[in-house]
N, C-alpha and C positions, 0 to 999 in steps of 0.2 A: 384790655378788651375782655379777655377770659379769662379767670377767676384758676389759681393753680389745680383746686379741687374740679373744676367743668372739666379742664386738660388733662386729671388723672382718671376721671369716670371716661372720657371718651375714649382712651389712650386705653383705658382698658378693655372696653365693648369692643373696639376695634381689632385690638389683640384678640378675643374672644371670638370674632367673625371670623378673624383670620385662620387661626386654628385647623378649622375642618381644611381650609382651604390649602393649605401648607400639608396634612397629611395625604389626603387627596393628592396632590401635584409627585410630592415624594413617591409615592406608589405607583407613580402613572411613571414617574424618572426609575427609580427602581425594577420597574415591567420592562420599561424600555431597555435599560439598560442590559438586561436577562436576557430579551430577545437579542438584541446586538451581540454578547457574548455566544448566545447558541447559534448564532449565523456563522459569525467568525470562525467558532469551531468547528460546523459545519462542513464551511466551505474547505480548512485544514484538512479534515479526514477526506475530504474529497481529492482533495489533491494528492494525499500521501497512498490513498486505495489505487488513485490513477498509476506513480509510481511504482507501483504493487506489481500491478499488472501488467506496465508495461515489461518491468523486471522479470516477472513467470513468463510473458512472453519469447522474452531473448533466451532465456533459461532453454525455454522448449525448442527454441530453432536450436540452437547449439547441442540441445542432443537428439535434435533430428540429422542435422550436420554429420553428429560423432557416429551414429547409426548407420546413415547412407556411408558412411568411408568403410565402418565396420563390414558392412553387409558388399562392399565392392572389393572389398580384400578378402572376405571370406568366395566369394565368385570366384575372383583372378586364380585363390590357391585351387579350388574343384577343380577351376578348367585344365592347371598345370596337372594336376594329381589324374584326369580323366584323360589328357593325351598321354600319359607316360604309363600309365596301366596301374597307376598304386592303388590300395584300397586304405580309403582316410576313413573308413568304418573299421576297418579289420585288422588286418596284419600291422598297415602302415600308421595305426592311427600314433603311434606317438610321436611320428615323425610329421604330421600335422599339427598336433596341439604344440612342438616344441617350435615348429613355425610361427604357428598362430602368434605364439609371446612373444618370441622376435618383434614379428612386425607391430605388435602393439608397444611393447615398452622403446625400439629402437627408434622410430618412425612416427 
């Protein structure tokens, strides 16, 4: 029916047509592909900033925690030192600071 040389001129205009069409698609596959990539990682840093956060969170209770116990034993010792007449400014302060470390390193 058709001639070997009909088959290679068509075979080649064809190919030829094709060409743009095949860079074009690759480029469109390649975009995609980028955008897909930047999403993904997107959505990663999203999730690992949540972790972050929620991590500086807990952080922050636990030394609000460590504070409120600090700031309740430093109370408890005033009140003993104000019923018993000591001065934890003055005379008696090192009988205070040597408390203080007590109750922080023992307790």
């Amino acid at each position: 029916m058709f001639s070997r040389r009909a088959i290679a001129v068509s075979t080649r205009a064809l190919t030829m047509r094709q060409a743009p069409i095949a860079a074009r698609s690759f480029t469109t596959i390649a975009e995609k592909e980028r955008a897909e990539e930047k999403a993904y990682f997107s959505k990663q840093d999203a999730k690992l900033l949540k972790k972050l956060v929620e991590k500086m969170e807990k952080r922050e209770e636990l030394n609000n925690e460590t504070k409120e116990k600090h700031d309740a034993i430093c109370d408890d010792l005033n009140s003993l030192f104000e019923n018993h007449g000591l001065d934890r400014a003055g005379k008696d302060q090192l009988l205070y600071t040597e408390l203080m470390e007590w109750k922080r390193h023992q307790h």
